[in-house]
C-alpha positions as CSV (number, residue, x, y, z in Angstrom):
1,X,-14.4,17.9,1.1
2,X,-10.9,18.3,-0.5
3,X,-9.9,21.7,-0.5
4,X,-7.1,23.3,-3.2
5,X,-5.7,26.6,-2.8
6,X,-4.6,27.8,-5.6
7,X,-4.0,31.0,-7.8
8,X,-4.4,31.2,-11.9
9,X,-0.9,31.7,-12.8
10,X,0.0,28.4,-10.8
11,X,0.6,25.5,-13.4
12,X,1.2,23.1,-10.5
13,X,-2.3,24.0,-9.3
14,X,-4.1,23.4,-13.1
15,X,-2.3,19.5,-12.8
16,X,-3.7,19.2,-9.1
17,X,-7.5,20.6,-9.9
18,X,-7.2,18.6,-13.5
19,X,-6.2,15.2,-11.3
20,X,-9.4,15.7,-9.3
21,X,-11.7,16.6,-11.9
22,X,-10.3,13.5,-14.1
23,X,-11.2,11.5,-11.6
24,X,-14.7,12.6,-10.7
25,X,-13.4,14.0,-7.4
26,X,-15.3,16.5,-5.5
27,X,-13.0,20.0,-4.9
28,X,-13.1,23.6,-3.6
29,X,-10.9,25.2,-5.6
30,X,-9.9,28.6,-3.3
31,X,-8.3,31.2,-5.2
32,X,-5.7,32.8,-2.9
33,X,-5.5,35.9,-4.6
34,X,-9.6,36.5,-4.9
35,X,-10.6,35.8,-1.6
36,X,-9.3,36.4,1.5
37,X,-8.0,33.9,3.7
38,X,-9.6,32.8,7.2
39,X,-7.6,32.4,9.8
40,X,-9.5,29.7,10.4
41,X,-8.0,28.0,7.3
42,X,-4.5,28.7,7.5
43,X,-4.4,27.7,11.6
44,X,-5.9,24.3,9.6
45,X,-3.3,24.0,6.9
46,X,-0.7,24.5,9.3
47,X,-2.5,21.7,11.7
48,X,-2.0,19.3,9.2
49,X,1.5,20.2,7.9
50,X,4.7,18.0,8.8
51,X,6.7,20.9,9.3
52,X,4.3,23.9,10.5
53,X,4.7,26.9,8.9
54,X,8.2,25.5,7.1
55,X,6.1,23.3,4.7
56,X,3.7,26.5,3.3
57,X,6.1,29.5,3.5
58,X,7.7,30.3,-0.4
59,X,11.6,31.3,0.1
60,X,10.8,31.7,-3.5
61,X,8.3,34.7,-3.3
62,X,9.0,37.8,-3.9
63,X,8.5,39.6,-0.2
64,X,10.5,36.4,1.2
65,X,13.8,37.3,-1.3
66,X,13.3,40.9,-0.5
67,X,14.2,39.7,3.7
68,X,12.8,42.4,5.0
69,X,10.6,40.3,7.3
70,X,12.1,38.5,9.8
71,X,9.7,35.5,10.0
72,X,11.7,33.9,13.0
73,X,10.4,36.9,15.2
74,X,6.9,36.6,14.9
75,X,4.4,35.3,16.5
76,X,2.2,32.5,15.1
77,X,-0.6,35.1,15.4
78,X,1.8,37.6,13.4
79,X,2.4,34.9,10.8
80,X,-0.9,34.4,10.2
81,X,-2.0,37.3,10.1
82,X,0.8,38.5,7.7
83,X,-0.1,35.5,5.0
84,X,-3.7,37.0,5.4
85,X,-2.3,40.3,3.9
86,X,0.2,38.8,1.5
87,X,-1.4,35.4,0.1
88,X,1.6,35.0,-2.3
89,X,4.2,34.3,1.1
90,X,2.5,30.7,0.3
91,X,3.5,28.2,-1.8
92,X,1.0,26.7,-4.2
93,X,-0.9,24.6,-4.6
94,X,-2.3,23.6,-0.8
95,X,-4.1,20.5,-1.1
96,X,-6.5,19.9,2.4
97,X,-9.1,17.5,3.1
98,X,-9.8,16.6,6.6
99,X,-7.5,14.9,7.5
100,X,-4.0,16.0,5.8
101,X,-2.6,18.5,3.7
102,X,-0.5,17.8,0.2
103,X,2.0,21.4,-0.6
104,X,3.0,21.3,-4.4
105,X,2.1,18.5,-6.8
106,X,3.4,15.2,-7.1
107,X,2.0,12.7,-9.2
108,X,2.5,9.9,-6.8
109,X,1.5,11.4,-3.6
110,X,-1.7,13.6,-5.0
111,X,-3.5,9.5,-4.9
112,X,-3.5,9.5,-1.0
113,X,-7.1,12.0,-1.8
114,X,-9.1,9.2,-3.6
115,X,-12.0,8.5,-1.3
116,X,-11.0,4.4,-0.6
117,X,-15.0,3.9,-2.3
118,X,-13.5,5.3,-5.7
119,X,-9.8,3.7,-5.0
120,X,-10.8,0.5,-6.4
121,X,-11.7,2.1,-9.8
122,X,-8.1,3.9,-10.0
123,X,-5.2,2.7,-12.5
124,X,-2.2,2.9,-10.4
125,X,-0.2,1.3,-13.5
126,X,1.4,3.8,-15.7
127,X,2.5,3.1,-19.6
């Protein structure tokens, strides 16, 4: 099961839910801002990531630009615990299934989530 966190303001995240659904693709859509994250789910996300936390973490959010927390100093228990209590540290949208994880949306890389049974029906040509 492909997972997408997203939240409703995110435009990114409408392209990313709108690929899946145009192409008959089962998702979970997760809003970050209506329920509350599992730890569980992030220790997943950051699994799966390239660059742990690095690849998930907004230097574009709000409480990141304010740098009043030192993200250096904590713990990974901290961290987590900390984007538990302030879902909009993430970036967005967080594309999971089980085995990897897609941050943001790009066109080209978003087609690595068609099941290979439905990969033979997809147009990779573009007009």
């Amino acid at each position: 099961m492909i997972r997408i966190y997203t939240t409703p303001s995110c435009s990114s995240c409408r392209k990313a839910i709108g690929f899946f659904k145009a192409n008959h693709i089962s998702i979970e859509v997760i809003d970050i801002f209506s329920l509350t994250l599992k730890r569980d789910q992030i220790i997943d996300i950051i699994r799966k990531s390239e660059n742990s936390t690095d690849d998930i973490i907004s230097q574009r959010s709000k409480i990141y630009k304010e740098g009043k927390v030192n993200f250096d100093d904590m713990t990974l228990n901290e961290l987590i615990t900390f984007i538990i209590e302030n879902p909009s540290i993430l970036k967005r949208p967080i594309i999971v299934d089980d085995r990897k994880v897609q941050v943001g949306y790009n066109e080209e890389e978003i087609r690595a989530f068609i099941p290979s049974e439905k990969r033979k029906y997809f147009t990779h040509d573009k007009d």
